[in-house]
Structures are given as structure tokens and as C-alpha cells.
N, C-alpha and C positions, 0 to 999 in steps of 0.2 A: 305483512311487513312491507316497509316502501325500501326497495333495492334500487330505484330511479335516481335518486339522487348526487351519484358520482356517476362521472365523466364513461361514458364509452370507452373501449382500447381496442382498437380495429389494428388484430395481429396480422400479418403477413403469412398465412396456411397454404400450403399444396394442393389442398383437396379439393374436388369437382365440388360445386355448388346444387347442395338438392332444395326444393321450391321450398318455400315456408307454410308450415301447416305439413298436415298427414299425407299429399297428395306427392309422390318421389318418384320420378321417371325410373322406370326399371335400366337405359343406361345410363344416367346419370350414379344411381348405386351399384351399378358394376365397375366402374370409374375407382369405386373406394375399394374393392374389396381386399386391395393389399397393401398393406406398410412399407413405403421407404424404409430400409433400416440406416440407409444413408442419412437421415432425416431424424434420427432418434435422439436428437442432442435437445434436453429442455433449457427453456430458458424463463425467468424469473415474469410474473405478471403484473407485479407490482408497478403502480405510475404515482409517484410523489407518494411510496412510501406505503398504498394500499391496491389490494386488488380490484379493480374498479366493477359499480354496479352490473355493467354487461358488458359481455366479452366474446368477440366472435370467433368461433373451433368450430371446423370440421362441417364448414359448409352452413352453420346456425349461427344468431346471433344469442346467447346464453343469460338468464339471469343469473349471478352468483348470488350463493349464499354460504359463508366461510365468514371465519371469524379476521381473516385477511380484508374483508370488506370494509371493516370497519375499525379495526386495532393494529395500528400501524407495524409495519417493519415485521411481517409474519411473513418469510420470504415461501413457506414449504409449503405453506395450506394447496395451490395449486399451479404447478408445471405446466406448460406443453409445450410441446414440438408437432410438423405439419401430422395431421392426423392420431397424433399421439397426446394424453393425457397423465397426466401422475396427482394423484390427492395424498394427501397426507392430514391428518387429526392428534394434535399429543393434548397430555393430559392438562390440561390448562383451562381456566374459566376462560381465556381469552379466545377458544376456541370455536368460537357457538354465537349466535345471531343475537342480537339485544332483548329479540322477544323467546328463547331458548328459555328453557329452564336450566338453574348452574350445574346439574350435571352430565346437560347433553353436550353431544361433541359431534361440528358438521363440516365438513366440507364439500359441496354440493355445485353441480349446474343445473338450472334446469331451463325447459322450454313451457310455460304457462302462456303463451300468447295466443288468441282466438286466430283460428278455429280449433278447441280441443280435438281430441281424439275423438271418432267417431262408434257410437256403439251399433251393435247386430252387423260389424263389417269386419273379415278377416284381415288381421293388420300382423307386419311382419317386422321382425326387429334381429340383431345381431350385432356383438363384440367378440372382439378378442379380452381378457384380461388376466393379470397376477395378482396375487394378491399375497403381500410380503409375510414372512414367518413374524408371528407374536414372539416377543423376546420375553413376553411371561405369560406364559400359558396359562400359569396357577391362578393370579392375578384377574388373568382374564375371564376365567372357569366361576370368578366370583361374581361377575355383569349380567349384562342381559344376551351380550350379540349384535350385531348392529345388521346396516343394510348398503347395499352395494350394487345401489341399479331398483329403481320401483316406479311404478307406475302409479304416483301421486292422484290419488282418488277422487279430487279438488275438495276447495275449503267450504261448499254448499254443503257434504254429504261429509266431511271430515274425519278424521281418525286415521287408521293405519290402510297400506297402500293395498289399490286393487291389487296388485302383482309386485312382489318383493325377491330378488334375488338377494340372500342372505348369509351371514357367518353365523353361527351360534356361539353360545360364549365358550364352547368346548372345543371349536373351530372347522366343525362340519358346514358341510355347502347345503344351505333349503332354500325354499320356492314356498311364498305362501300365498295365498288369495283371499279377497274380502268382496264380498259387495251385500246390496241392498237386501239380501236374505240369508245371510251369513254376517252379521254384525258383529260379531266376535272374530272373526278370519281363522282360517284353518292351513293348517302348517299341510304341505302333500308329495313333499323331495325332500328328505335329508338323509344326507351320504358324504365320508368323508372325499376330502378332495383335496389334494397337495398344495400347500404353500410354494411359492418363487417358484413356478411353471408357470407358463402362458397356457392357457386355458380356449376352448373356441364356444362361443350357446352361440343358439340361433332358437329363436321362436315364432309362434305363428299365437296369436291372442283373438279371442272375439268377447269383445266388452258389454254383457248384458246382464240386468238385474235377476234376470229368470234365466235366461238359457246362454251363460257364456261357455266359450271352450280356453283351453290352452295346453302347447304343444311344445315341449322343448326339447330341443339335444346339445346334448354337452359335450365336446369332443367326438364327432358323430356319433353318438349313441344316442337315441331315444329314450329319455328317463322322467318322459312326462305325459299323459296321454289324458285330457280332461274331457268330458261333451256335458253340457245340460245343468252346468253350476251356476253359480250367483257371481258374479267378477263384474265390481262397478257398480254408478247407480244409477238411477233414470234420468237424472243430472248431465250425462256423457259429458262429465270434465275430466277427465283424466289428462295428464300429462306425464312426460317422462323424466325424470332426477337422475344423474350419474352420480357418481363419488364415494363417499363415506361417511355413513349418518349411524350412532351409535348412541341411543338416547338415554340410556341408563351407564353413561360412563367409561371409561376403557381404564388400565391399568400398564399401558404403557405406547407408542407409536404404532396410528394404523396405518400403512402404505399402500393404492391400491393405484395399477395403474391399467391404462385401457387403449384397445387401438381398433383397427378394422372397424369403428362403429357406425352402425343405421341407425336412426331415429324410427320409431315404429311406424309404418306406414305400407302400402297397398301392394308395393311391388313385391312381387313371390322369390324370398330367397330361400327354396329349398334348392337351390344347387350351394349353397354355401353350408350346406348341412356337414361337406368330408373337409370343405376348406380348414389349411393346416395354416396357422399365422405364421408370418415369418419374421419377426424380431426378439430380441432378446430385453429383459427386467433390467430397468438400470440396476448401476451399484446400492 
């Protein structure tokens, strides 16, 4: 899909600038590792009525992909404030990308700009996020689940993401993986996990066809522990996608908002393994 074609909106952010590409000075991400809550107030991104093709947050310049991109006067699809993010998805065809099928539902940034992500290298990534209560649970029990943070596989090797952080349609928290000798992907973390709390992961990934790993903790806990799997493909395109992508539909408003974020890359954040965020879910 061509997302080039509207204007840039270069917002005014708070946050330390990390290099572009995978390579991120270890102080320039300690710079980020705490939220203003002074700073928590979003404001609209719309410019003449749409969200524009790229959008610079939190030290990146972003490709959007939201149905705000392209279908005017969608003010919710996505918020932010310095270092702070909010997505939103409702149930509406108007919701989802031209080349979408009608009953997916996105609201999405991502970074696809060369150099992807590098494979057989340990790469480190961390948010904070909420993710708002389903106001129909039942509803939603009838979908698929969506995804809320993945490591976009790229479009050579296709399909679902090396690395997904996920809802199920039940609304437990998984982790799933895919690569070049797992072509089906395998679900390997699902456990429930509270709506409207702020939440901490931090991970550590090595992206390879034959021998990846991956390491996550969720609110300090350890609840991930991989060596020697398939993550990725010999391609090393990967990139990473924030937001909310729910491709078999939703049954009523997904709200998912994000803060403290790294872009995965080199620098070792196992000291943000106990880090506690410190802001609060909007209204």
C-alpha cells in the first residue's frame, strides 16, 4: 500500500531522539524510560480533516495505517501526547486500509524504513500499555482477537507476524511466533491479564529462521523463555507495528494506549525489567 502520499505532520514531542534504523544509544533510551504525566493530555492528529501518511512520535518518523488516513473526520483512530500514544478501532468498514479486507479493523504505526531489523542479533524492545475493558465481552468471544504490538515479518515472506503481542477473543494476554520453519506460528504465553491497568513488557528477540530466541517479562515477571526456534525469515525484514489490528472484526470499541516505548534495537534494557510506569489510562 502507498501511505506517501499525504503530507507529513511533524508534531512537537518531548522525547530524546533515538537514531533511525535498529542501532539506539543506550543513553539516548534511558532519556525515555519515564513518562511525563504532566504531558498526558492527547491531542487530535488530524490536518485538513485526516491523519496524515507519516507522523513523527517518540523520537521516529511513523508510517500510519488507520482508516483516519484516508476517511475523513475520524478524530479517535489515533491520539498522542509527548511520549504517549492512544489508538482506537470501532466497528465501522471506515475503519481499515483501502487494501484491508471489510472486516478488518486497524489502527496501526509502523517503522518499514531500511535498514530492517537485523537477524542472529540480540535486539531489545519495551512499553508500558492499557488496554481498555471490552464493553462486550460476548460479542467479542464471537471474533478472532486481535494484535497489539508485532513484529511485522515483511511482505517477501508474508503472513502473520514473527512476534505478536496479543488479546484473544476471550481477552487473555498471548505471545505468538512465526518464522521460516514454523509457517503456521505457534501461540507460547496465554494468561489472563487485567483490562484499564498499565502494564510494563520488556523483551530481548533474536530473529532467525533456525535458531531464534525470545525473552519477555511482564510486569517483572518472566513469562517467556525461548532458545533454538524459527522467529523470522532469511529475508531479515522485519519491522515493528504498534496499535491495534483485529483482522477478523471486533463487536464493539478497541482502546489501546502506550507509553515508556523503545523501538527494538541493540541497547540492553534488562534494567527496565522492575521499571514501574508512572502514568495513568486516560478517561
Amino acid at each position: 500500500m502507498d501511505f506517501s502520499r499525504r503530507d507529513t505532520c511533524r508534531i512537537a514531542l518531548g522525547a530524546a531522539v533515538l537514531p533511525l534504523g535498529y542501532l539506539a544509544a543506550s543513553s539516548g533510551a534511558s532519556r525515555l524510560a519515564r513518562t511525563d504525566r504532566r504531558s498526558s493530555q492527547y491531542h487530535s492528529t488530524l490536518v485538513n480533516g485526516l491523519t496524515p501518511g507519516h507522523i513523527n512520535w517518540n523520537g521516529r518518523k511513523w508510517r500510519c495505517a488507520m482508516g483516519s488516513t484516508w476517511n475523513p473526520g475520524i478524530d479517535h483512530s489515533l491520539r498522542l501526547a509527548p511520549n504517549r500514544a492512544r489508538f482506537e478501532i470501532r466497528d465501522s468498514e471506515l475503519e481499515r486500509g483501502p487494501a484491508d479486507e471489510r472486516k478488518k479493523r486497524r489502527s496501526e504505526i509502523r517503522f518499514p524504513k531500511s535498514p530492517r531489523l537485523p537477524n542472529d542479533v540480540p535486539l531489545w524492545g519495551a512499553m508500558s500499555f492499557v488496554h481498555h475493558q471490552w464493553d462486550d465481552p460476548a460479542g467479542m468471544a464471537g471474533k478472532w482477537g486481535g494484535v497489539h504490538g508485532q513484529l511485522h515479518i515483511g511482505s517477501n515472506f508474508g503472513g502473520s507476524p514473527a512476534v505478536a503481542f496479543r488479546r484473544t477473543r476471550r481477552g487473555a494476554f498471548a505471545i505468538t511466533t512465526r518464522g521460516a520453519r514454523d509457517a503456521d506460528g505457534t501461540r507460547r504465553y496465554e494468561r489472563p491479564l487485567p483490562f484499564d491497568e498499565v502494564h510494563s513488557l520488556v523483551y530481548r528477540v533474536v530473529l532467525s529462521p533456525a535458531n531464534g530466541a525470545l525473552q519477555v517479562w511482564l510486569n517483572g515477571d518472566a513469562v517467556l523463555d525461548l532458545r533454538g526456534v524459527s522467529i523470522g525469515s532469511p529475508d531479515a525484514d522485519c519491522y515493528w507495528s504498534l496499535g491495534c489490528y483485529y483482522s477478523g472484526g471486533i463487536a464493539c470499541p478497541i482502546i489501546a494506549e502506550y507509553g515508556d516505548h523503545f523501538y527494538p534495537g541493540l541497547a540492553d534494557l534488562s534494567g527496565r525489567i522492575r521499571f514501574k510506569p508512572d502514568w495513568r489510562p486516560s478517561a
